[in-house]
N, C-alpha and C positions, 0 to 999 in steps of 0.2 A: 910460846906466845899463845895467847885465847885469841886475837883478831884483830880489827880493825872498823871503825866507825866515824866516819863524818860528823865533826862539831856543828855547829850553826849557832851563831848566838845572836840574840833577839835583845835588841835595844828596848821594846817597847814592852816586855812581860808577858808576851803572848806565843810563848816555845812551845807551851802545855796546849794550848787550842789549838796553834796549827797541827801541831803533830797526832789529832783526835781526829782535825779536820780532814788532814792524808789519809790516816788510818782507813776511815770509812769510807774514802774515796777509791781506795787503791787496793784489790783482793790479794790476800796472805799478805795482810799487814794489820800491826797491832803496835799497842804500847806495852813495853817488857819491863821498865821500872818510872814511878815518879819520886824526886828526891824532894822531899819542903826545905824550904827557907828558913830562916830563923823568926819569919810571921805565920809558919804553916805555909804559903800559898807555895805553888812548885816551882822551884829553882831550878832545876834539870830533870829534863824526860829523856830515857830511852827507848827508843820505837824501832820496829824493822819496816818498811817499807818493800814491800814481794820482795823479803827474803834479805835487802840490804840494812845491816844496822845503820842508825846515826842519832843523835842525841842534839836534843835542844838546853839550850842554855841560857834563863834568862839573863844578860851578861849587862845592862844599864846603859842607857842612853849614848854614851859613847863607843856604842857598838853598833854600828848600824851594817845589815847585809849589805854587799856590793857585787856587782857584774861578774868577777874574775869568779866566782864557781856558781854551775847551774846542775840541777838535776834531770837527765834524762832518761824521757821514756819510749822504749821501742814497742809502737802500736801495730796490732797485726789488721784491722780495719779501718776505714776511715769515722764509720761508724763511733769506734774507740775514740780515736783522735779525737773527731766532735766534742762529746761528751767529755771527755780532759779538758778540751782548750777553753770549753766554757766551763766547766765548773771551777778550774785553778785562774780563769783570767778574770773571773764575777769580782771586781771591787779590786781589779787587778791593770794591770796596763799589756795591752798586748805589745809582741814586738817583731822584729823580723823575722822570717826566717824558722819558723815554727820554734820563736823564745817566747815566753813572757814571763812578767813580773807578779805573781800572784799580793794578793790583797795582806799579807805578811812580809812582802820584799823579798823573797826567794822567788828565783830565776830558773826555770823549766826551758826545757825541751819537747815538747812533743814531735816524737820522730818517724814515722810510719817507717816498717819493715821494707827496705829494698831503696828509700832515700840514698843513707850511705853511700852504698853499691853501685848506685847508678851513678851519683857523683863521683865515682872513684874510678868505673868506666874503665879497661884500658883502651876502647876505643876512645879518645880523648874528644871527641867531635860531639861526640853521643852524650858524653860524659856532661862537655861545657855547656850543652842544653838544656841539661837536668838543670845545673846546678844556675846556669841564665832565668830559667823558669822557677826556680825557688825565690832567686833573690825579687821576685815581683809579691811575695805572696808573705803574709804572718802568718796564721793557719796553714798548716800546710795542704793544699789537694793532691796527694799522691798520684792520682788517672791523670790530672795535668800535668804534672810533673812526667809520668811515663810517657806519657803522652810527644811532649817536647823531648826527651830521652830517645823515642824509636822515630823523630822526624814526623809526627803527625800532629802535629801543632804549629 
């Protein structure tokens, strides 16, 4: 086997822009092939995203993205976080939980480093804290979130 890569297919013809638009947004990320249509314009990209393959698809109007797959990112500052959650949510819909819906219909995570974990807590007290103090918040604040996590909130 050579691998494995995420489809996405784009109802509206725009698989080639988002995937330029990630590219430049996201470091060690590029597009590795574009395929034309039979008008020339690109039918399918494939791009790596730091490192993960996945390919767009222009696939025609009865293709529309939907909730059940999102793509995440583990941010090691919040500084990071910031600058994802506005650049992927501009023309985009935020949503709970550090989700949103960028301005393509694809569904992010932005996840800061030590979320997870504090959620998963086996102090479960600690845990239910973290994860109490998420569910208020779209953007995620990581320091509040520890914050509620070590009882200082």
């Amino acid at each position: 086997m050579s691998g494995v890569a995420t489809c996405l297919w784009f109802a509206d013809n725009n698989g080639h822009e988002a995937a330029a638009f990630w590219c430049d947004l996201l470091p060690d990320s590029r597009i590795t092939m574009v395929m034309p249509g039979p008008d020339s314009a690109p039918i399918a990209v494939a791009f790596e995203l730091m490192g993960t393959r996945y390919q767009a698809l222009n696939g025609g109007p009865r293709n529309r993205l939907g909730e059940e797959t999102s793509i995440v990112i583990e941010t090691d500052t919040q500084a990071e976080t910031d600058r994802l959650w506005s650049a992927l949510s501009e023309g985009g819909e935020p949503l709970q939980c550090g989700w949103l819906r960028d301005r393509f219909g694809v569904h992010w995570q932005i996840a800061p480093k030590g979320l997870w974990e504090m959620n998963s807590d086996p102090d479960r007290a600690a845990a239910k804290r973290s994860f109490d103090a998420m569910l208020t918040m779209d953007k995620i604040d990581i320091a509040a979130i520890r914050a509620a996590f070590e009882g200082r909130a």
